[in-house]
C-alpha positions as CSV (number, residue, x, y, z in Angstrom):
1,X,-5.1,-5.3,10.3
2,X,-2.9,-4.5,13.1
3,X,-3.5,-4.4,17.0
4,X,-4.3,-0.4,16.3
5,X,-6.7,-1.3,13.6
6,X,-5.0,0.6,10.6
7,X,-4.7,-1.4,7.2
8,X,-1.3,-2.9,6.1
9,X,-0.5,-2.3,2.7
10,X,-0.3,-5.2,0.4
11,X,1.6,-3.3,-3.0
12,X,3.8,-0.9,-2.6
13,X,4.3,2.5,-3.7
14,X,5.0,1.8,-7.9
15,X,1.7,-0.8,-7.7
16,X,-0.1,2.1,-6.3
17,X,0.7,4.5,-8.7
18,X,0.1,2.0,-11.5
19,X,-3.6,1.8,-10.4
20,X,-4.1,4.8,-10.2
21,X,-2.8,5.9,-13.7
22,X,-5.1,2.7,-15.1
23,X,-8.0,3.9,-13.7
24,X,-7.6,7.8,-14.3
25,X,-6.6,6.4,-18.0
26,X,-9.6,4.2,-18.0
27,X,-11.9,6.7,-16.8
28,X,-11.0,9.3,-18.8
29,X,-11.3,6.9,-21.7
30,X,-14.6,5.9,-20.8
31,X,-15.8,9.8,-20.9
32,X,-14.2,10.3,-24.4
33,X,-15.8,7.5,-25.9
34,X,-19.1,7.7,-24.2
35,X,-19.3,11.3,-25.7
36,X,-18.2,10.4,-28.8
37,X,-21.1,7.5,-29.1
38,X,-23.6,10.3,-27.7
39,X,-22.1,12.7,-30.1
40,X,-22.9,10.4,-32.9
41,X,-26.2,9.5,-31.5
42,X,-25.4,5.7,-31.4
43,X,-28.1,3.0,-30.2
44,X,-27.6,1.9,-26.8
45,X,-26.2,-1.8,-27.0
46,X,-23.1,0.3,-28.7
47,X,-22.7,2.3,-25.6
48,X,-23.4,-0.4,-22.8
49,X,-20.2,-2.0,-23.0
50,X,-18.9,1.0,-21.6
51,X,-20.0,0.1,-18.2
52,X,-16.9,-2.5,-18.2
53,X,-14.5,0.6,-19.1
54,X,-15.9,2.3,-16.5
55,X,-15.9,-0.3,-13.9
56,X,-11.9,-1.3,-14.5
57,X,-11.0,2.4,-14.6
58,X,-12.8,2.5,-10.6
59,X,-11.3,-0.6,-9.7
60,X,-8.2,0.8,-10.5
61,X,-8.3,3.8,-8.3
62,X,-10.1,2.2,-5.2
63,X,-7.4,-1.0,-5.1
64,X,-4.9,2.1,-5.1
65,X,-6.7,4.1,-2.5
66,X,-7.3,1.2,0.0
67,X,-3.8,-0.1,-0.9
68,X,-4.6,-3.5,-2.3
């Protein structure tokens, strides 16, 4: 942090954007195959693994919104 207390970036501009297309990509694969699994009315210990998807998708976009 700096004397102001505003963050200093860590990655730069092209890290940024890469986070944030892995975790719009990750969410939005997440969705698809959660609907898919609904759609085909699987058990739940299909669908639980999803919660990884879901979590590396969101890691994606907060490491690229706090600039990490």
């Amino acid at each position: 942090m700096t004397s102001a207390g505003q963050k200093v970036a860590n990655i730069g501009p092209g890290e940024q954007r890469k986070r944030v297309v892995f975790g719009v990509v990750g969410l939005a694969a997440g969705t698809l195959i959660a609907a898919l699994l609904v759609s085909m009315h699987a058990a739940l210990v299909w669908r639980l693994p999803l919660i990884l998807v879901f979590y590396a998708g969101a890691l994606g976009l907060f490491q690229s919104r706090d600039k990490t």
